[in-house]
C-alpha positions as CSV (number, residue, x, y, z in Angstrom):
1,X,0.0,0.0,0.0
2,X,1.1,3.1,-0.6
3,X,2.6,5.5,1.7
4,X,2.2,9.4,2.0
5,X,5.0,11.1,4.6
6,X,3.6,14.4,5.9
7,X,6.1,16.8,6.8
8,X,4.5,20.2,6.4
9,X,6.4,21.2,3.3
10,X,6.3,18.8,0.5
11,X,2.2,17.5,0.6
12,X,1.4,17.2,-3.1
13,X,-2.6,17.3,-4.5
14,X,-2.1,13.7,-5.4
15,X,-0.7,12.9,-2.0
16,X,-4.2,13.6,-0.7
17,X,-6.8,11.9,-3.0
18,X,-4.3,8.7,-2.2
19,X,-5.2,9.4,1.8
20,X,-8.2,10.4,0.9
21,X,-9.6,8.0,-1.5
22,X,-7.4,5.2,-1.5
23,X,-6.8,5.3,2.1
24,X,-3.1,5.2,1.9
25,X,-0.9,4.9,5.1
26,X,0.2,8.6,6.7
27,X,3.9,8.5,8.3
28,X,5.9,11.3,10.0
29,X,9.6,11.3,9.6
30,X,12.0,11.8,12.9
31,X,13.3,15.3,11.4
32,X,9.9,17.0,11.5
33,X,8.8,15.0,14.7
34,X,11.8,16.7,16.2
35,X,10.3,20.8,14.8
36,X,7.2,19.6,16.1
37,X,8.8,19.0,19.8
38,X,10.7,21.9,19.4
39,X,7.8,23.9,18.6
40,X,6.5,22.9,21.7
41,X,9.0,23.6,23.9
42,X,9.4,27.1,22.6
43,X,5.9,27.6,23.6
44,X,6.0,26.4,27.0
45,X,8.8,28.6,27.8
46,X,7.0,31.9,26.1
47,X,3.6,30.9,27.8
48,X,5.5,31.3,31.7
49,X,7.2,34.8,31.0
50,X,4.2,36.6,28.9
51,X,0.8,37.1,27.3
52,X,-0.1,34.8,24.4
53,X,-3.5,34.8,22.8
54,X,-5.7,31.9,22.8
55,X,-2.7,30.2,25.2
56,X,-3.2,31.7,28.6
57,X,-6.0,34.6,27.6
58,X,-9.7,34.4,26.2
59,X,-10.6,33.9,22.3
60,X,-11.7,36.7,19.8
61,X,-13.4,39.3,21.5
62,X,-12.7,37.6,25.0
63,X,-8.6,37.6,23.7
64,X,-8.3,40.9,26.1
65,X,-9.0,38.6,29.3
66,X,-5.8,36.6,30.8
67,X,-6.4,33.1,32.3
68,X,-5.0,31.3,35.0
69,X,-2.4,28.7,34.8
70,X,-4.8,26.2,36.5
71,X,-7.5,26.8,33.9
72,X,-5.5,26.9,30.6
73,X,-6.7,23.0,30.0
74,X,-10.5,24.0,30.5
75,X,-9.8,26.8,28.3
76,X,-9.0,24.6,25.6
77,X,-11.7,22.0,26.1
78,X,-14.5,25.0,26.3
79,X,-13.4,25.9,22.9
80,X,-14.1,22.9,21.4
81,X,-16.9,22.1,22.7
82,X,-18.4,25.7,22.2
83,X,-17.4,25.9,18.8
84,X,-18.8,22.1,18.1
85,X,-22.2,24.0,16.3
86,X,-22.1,22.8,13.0
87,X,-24.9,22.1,11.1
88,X,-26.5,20.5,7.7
89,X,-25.3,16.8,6.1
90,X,-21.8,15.1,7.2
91,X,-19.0,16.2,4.9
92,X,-18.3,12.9,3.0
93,X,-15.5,10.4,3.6
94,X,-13.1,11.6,1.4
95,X,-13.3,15.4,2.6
96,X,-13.3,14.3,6.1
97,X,-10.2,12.3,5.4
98,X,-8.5,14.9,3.8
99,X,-9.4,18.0,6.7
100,X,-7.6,15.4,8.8
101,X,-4.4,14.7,6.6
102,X,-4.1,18.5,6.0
103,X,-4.7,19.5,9.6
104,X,-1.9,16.7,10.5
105,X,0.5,17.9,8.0
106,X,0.1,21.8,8.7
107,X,0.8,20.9,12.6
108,X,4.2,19.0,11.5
109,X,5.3,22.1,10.1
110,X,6.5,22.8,13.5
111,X,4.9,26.2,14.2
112,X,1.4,25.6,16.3
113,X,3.4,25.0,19.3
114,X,1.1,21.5,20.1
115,X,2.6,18.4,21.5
116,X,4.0,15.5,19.1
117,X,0.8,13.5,20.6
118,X,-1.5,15.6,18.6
119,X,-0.3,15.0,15.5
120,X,-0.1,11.2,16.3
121,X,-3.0,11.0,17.2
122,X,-4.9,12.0,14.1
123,X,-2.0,9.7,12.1
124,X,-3.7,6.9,13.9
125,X,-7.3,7.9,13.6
126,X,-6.6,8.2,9.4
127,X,-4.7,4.7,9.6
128,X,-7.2,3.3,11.6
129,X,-10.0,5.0,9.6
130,X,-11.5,6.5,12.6
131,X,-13.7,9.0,10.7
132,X,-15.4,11.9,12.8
133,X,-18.9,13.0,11.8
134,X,-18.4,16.5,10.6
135,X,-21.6,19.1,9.9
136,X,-20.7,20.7,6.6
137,X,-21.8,24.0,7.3
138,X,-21.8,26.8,10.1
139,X,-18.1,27.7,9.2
140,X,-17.1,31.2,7.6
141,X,-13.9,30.9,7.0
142,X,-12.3,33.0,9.7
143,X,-10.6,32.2,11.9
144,X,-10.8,29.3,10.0
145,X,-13.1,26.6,9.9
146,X,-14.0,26.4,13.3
147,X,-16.7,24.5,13.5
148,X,-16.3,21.5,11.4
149,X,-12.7,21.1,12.7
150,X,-14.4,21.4,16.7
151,X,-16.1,18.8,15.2
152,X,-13.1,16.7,14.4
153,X,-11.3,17.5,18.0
154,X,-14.2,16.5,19.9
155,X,-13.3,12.9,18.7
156,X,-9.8,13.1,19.8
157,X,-10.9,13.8,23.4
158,X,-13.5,10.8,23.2
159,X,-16.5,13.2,23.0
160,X,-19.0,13.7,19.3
161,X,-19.8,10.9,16.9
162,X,-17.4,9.1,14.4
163,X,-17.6,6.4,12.0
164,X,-15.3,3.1,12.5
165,X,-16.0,0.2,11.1
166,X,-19.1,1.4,8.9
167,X,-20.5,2.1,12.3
168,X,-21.6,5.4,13.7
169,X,-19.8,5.5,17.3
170,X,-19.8,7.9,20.2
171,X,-16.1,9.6,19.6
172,X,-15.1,7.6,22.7
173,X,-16.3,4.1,21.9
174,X,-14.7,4.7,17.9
175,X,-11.4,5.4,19.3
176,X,-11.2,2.7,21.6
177,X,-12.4,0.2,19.3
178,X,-9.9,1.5,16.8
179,X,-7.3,1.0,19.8
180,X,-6.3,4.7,20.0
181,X,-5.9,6.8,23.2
182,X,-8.1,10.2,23.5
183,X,-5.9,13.1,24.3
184,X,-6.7,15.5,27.0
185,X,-5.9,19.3,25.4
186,X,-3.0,21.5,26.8
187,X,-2.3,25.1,26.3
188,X,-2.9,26.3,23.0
189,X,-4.0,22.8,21.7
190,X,-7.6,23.5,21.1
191,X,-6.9,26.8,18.9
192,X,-4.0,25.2,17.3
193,X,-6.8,22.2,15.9
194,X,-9.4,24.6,15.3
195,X,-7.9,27.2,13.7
196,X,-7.3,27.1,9.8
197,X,-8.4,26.0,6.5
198,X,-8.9,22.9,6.4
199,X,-12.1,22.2,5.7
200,X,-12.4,24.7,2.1
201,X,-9.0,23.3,1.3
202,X,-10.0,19.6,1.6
203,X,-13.1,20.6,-0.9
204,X,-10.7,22.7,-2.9
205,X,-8.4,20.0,-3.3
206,X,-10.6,17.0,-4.3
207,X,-12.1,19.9,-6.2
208,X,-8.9,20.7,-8.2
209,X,-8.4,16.8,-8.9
210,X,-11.4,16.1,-10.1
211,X,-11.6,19.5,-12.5
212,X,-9.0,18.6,-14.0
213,X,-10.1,15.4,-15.0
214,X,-13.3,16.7,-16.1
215,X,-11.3,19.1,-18.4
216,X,-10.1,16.4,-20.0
217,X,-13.0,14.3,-20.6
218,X,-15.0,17.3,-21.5
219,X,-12.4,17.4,-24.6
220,X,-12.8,13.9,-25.8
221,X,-16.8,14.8,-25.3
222,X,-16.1,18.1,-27.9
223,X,-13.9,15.7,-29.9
224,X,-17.1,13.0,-30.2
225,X,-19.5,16.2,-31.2
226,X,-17.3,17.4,-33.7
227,X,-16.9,14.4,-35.5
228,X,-20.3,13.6,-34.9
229,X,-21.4,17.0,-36.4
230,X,-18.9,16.7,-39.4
231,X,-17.3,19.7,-37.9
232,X,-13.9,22.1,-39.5
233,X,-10.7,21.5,-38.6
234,X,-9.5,24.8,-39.2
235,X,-9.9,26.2,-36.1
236,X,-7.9,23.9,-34.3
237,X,-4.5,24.7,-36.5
238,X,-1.6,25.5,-34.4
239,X,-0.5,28.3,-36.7
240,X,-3.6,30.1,-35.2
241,X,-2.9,29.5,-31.4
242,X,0.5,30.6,-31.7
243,X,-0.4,33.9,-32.8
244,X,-2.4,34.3,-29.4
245,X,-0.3,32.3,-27.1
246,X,-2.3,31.4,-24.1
247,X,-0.9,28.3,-22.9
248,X,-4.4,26.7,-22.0
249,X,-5.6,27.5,-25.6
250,X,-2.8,26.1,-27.3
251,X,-3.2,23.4,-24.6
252,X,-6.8,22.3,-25.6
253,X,-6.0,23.1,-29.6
254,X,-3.2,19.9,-29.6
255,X,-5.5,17.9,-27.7
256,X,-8.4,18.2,-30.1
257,X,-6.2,17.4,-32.8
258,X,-4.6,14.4,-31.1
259,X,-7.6,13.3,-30.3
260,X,-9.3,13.2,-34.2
261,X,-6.1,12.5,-36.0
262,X,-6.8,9.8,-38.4
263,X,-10.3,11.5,-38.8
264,X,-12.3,11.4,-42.1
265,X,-15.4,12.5,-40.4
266,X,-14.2,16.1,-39.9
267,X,-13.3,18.5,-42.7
268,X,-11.3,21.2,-43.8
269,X,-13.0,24.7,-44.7
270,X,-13.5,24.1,-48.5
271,X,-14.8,20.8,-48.0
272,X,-17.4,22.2,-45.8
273,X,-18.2,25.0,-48.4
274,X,-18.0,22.3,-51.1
275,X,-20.9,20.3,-48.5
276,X,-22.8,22.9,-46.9
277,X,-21.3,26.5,-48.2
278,X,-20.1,27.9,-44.6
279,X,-16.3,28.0,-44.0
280,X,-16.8,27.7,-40.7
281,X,-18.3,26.3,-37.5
282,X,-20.8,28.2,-34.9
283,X,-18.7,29.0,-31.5
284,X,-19.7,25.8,-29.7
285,X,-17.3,24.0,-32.2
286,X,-15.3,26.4,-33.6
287,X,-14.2,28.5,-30.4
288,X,-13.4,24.8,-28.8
289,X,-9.6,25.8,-27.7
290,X,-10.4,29.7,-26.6
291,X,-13.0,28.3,-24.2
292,X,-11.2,25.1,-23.3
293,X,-8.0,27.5,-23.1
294,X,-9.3,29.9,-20.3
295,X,-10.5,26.7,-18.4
296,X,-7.3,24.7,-18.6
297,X,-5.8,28.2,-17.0
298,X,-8.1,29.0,-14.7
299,X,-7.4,25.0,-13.2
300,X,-3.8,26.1,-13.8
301,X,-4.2,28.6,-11.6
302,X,-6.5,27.3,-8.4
303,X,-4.1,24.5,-8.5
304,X,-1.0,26.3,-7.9
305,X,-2.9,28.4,-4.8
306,X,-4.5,25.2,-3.3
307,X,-1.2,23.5,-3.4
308,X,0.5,26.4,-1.6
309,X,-2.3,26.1,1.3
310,X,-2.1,22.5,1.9
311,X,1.6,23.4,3.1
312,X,1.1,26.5,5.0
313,X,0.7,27.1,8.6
314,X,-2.8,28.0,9.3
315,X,-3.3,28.5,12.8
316,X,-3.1,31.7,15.2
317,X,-0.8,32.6,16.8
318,X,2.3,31.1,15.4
319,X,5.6,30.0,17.5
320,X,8.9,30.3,15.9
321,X,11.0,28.3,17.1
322,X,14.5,30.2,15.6
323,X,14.0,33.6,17.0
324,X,11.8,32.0,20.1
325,X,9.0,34.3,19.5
326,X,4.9,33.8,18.9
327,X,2.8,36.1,16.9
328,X,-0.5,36.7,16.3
329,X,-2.0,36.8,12.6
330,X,-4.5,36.1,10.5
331,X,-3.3,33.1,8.3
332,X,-6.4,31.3,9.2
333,X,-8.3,33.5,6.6
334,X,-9.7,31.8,4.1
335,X,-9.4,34.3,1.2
336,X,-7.1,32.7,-1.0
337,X,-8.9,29.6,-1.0
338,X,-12.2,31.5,-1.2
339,X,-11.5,33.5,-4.2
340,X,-9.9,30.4,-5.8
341,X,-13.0,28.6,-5.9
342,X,-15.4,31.0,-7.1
343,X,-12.7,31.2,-9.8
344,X,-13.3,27.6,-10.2
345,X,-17.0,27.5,-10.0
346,X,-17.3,30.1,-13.0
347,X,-14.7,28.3,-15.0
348,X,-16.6,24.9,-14.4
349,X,-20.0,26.4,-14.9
350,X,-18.6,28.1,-18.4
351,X,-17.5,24.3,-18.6
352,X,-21.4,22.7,-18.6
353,X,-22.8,25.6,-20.7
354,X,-20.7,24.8,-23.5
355,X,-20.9,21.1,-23.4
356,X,-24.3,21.8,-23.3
357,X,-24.8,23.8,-26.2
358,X,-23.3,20.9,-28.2
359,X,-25.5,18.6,-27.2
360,X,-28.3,21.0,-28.3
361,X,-27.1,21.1,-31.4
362,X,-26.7,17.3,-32.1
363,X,-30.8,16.7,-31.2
364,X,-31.5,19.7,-33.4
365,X,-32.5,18.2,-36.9
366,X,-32.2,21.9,-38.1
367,X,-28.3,22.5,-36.9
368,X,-27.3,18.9,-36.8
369,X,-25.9,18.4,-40.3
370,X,-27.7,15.5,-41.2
371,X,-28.6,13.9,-37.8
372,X,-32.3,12.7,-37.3
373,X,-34.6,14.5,-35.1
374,X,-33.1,14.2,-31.3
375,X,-31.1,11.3,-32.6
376,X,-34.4,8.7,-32.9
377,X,-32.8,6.5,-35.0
378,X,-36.1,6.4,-37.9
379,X,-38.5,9.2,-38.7
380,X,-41.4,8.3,-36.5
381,X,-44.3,10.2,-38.8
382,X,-46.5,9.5,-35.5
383,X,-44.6,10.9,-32.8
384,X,-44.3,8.2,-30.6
385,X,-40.9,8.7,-30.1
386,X,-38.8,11.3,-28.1
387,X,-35.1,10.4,-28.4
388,X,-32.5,12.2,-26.9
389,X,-34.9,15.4,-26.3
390,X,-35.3,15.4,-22.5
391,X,-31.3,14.5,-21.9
392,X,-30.6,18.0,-23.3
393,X,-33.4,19.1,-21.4
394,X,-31.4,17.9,-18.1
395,X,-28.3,19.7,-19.4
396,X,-30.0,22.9,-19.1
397,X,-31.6,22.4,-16.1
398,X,-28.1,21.8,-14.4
399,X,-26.2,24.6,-16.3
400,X,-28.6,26.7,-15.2
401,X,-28.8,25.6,-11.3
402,X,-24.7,25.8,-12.0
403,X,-25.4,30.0,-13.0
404,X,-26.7,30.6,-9.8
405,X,-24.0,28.5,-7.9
406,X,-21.6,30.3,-9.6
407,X,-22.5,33.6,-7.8
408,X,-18.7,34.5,-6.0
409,X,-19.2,33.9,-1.9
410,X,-16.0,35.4,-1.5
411,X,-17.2,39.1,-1.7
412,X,-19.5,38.4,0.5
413,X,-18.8,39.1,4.8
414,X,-20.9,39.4,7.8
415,X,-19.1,40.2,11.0
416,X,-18.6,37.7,13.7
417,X,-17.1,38.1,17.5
418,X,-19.1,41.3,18.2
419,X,-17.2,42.7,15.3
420,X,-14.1,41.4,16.3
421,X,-14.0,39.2,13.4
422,X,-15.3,42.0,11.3
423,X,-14.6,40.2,7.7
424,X,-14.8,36.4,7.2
425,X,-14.0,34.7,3.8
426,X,-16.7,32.6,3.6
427,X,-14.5,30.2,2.2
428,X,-16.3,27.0,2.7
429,X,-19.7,28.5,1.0
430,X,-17.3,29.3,-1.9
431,X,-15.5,25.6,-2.1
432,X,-19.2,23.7,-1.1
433,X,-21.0,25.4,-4.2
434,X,-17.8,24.4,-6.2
435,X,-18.3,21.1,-5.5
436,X,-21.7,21.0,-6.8
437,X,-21.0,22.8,-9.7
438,X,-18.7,20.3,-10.4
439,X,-21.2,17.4,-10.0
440,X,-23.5,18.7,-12.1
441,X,-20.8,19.3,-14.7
442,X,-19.9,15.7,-14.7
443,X,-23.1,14.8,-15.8
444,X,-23.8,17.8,-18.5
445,X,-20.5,15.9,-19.9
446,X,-21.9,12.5,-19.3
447,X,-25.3,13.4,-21.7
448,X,-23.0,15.5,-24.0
449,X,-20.5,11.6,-24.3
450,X,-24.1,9.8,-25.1
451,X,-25.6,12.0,-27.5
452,X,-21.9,12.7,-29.6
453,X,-21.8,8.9,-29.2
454,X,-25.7,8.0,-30.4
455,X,-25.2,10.9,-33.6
456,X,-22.2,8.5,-34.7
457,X,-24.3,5.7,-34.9
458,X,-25.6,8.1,-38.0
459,X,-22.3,8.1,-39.6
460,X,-19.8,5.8,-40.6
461,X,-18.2,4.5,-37.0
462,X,-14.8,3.4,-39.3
463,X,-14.4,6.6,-40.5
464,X,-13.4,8.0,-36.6
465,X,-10.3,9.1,-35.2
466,X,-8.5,6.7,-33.7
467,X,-8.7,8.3,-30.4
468,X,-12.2,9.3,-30.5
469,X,-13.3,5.6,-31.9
470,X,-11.9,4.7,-28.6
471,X,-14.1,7.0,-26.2
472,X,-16.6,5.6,-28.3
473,X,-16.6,2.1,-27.8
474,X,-15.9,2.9,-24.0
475,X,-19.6,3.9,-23.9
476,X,-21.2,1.4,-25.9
477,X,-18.6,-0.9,-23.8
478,X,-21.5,-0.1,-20.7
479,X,-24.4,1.6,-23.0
480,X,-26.4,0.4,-25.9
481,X,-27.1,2.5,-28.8
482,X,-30.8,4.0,-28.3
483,X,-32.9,2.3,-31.0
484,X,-36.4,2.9,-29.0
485,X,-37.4,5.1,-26.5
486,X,-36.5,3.9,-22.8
487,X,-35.1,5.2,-19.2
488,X,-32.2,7.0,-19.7
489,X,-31.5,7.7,-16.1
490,X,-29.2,4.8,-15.4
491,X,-27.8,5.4,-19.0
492,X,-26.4,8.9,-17.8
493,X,-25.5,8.1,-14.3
494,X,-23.2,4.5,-15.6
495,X,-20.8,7.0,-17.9
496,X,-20.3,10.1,-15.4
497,X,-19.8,7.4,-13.0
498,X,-17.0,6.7,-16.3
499,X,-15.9,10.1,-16.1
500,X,-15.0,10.0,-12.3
501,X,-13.1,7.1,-12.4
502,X,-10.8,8.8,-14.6
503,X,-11.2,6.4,-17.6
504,X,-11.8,9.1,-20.6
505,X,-9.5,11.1,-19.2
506,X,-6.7,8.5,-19.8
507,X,-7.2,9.5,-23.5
508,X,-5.9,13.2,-22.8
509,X,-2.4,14.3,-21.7
């Protein structure tokens, strides 16, 4: 199995779907158990001699009010179980395993000042698969997600609800079944857990993995509909992208083209005058690679920012260990991540309306180029038969749920803390809505793979790109060709279940 070491600096993307989804083994190498410990003894040193926020006085608009040495451990427990208010659904496996790996791995970085125990301890519980049941919202991002990572804490001192075993557990009963030791919170321990981004940068990461194989599917989808619609090659010349250099555009340009070489299907400009009279395609086709471009960019983009965050120290205040001081900040804002993902949402919203409108076009008999009447494969003079109508009618119902998802969260703030906290992020609203932009993108692709797929049975299936023939006979490899009307439901849900398993993507660089 494989293993993922955590040591604060070096945490990859792919590192965490393997945790996440694959449930590979965490480790923590003796070098950054030793900043941890160090860490730690800087703090307990500072604590004795001075004032420290959230260590020995209140939180937020309490932080003005010291506490005694003999309460600093209630202190800590209070917090967790004050801040434990989360609402709404669980946050799903995966997430839940990767707010844990990412919380682990920004404590090894050896500047929350906690005890090696900590970290340890949520090791174990990921090992294990001791999984705490996390409300996904009541969190605005700042300071951080405190709620849903109360949540997770409140397992580690035997207290909430956790899943072990594909059992729901008191935290208690899942950690000793599991055969790990609660931990009892010292100084700063509570705030040190609580405090950062974990829970929008778990989303944002799956997010990011997932977008970009949904980019790349989405281009052997445009690559079925072109073919399938006898589309121009033109467009997709490389002597045009060069002149306007984006790298995303000439990204998703040499992908097309690797993806229809060996074509006969597709044709150049005069061939199409010589067939039709137009020279070129409408923008659904044609504008492929300048749409594709800015999306390949965009993903470009969030990537780099979410990778940055999933090795960054969070948390507030911050002990460092070389000068022997601890400062107060406000790294557990969730802006980055927050504007990142509305970023994302528009960029995978743009993504379904343009799959969409190729879909469209393949069930209209008046822009199909040939195609029969929402791909029924004979005229039926009665009626009786409706096709591929209502798939394209679901493609529009979820590109236009995505529109309103797409509406930023990140400009959005309403003061917390009495105004202490006088602008939040609202990070996690910003990576949630991302997430289900991007599910209902996988499926706008899904019906856009089975219609391109069902207009082919129209042509001559030889006469495909050697690529494209593949993607091809992956769907009818799990669905028939439509030759009556019947439930397409099941149809649409078997290939996006294709598309998150990576298996189109494979066909893309």
């Amino acid at each position: 199995m494989r293993k993922v070491v955590i040591d604060g600096e070096t945490l990859t993307i792919e590192d965490v779907i393997a945790v996440a989804r694959r449930n590979a083994i965490v480790t923590i190498p003796r070098e950054t158990e030793k900043k941890v410990k160090k860490s730690r003894e800087i703090l307990e040193r500072l604590k004795e001699r001075k004032a420290i926020y959230g260590v020995n006085t209140g939180f937020g608009a309490f932080g003005n009010i010291a506490i005694a040495a003999e309460d600093i451990k209630e202190l800590q427990v209070n917090l967790i179980r004050s801040h434990s208010s989360g609402v709404g659904n669980p946050l799903k496996k995966d997430v839940t395993r990767a707010l844990m790996l990412l919380r682990a791995n920004t404590l090894a970085k050896g500047y929350s000042g906690v005890r090696l125990k900590i970290v340890q301890t949520l090791i174990q519980m990921l090992n294990k698969g001791v999984h705490p049941i996390i409300p996904e919202k009541g969190s605005v991002g700042a300071s951080g997600d405190l709620a849903p990572l109360s949540h997770m804490v409140l397992v580690m001192i035997g207290e909430g609800k956790a899943e072990y075993d594909r059992q729901v557990l008191g935290g208690k009963d899942a950690m000793s079944k599991a055969n790990i030791a609660t931990v009892s919170l010292d100084a700063k321990e509570g705030v040190a857990l609580n405090n950062g981004t974990q829970m929008m940068t778990a989303i944002a990461a799956l997010a990011i993995y997932d977008a970009r194989n949904l980019m790349k599917t989405a281009e052997v989808a445009a690559a079925l509909s072109l073919e399938a619609l006898c589309g121009i090659v033109d467009a997709f010349d490389d002597k045009i992208h060069r002149v306007r250099p984006h790298e995303g555009q000439k990204k998703a340009a040499a992908n097309i083209r690797r993806l229809i070489t060996g074509s006969k299907l597709v044709k150049s400009s005069e061939e199409a005058i010589k067939a039709n009279g137009y020279p070129q395609d409408p923008y659904s086709l044609r504008c492929i690679p300048q749409v594709f471009g800015s999306i390949h960019d965009t993903i470009g983009y969030v990537k780099k920012i979410v990778g940055i965050e999933i090795n960054s120290a969070t948390d507030n205040p911050l002990v460092f260990p070389k000068t022997e001081a601890c400062l107060s900040g406000g790294n557990f804002h969730g802006q980055p991540i927050s504007a990142a993902m509305d970023f994302l949402a528009i960029a995978l919203a743009t993504l379904g309306n343009f799959s969409e409108r190729r879909t469209a076009r393949l069930v209209d008999a008046n822009l199909s180029r040939g195609l029969p009447p929402f791909l029924i494969p004979e005229v039926d003079k009665k009626g009786l038969q409706s096709g591929f109508m209502t798939l394209q009618y679901t493609a529009a119902a979820l590109a236009s749920e995505n529109k309103s998802l797409a509406h930023p969260a990140s400009v959005d703030s309403i003061p917390t803390s009495a105004n202490y906290e006088d602008f939040v992020s609202m990070g996690p609203i910003a990576a949630r809505k991302t997430a289900d932009i991007l599910y209902n993108t996988e499926y706008i692709v899904a019906i856009e793979l089975l219609s391109a797929a069902q207009g082919l049975e129209f042509r001559e299936i030889d006469k495909l790109g050697k690529l494209t023939r593949k993607a091809y006979d992956i769907v009818r490899g799990k669905v028939p060709s439509l030759t009556k009307d019947r439930a397409m439901d099941e149809d649409i849900q078997i290939v996006r279940n294709l598309i998150h398993s990576e298996t189109f993507s494979n066909l893309v660089p």
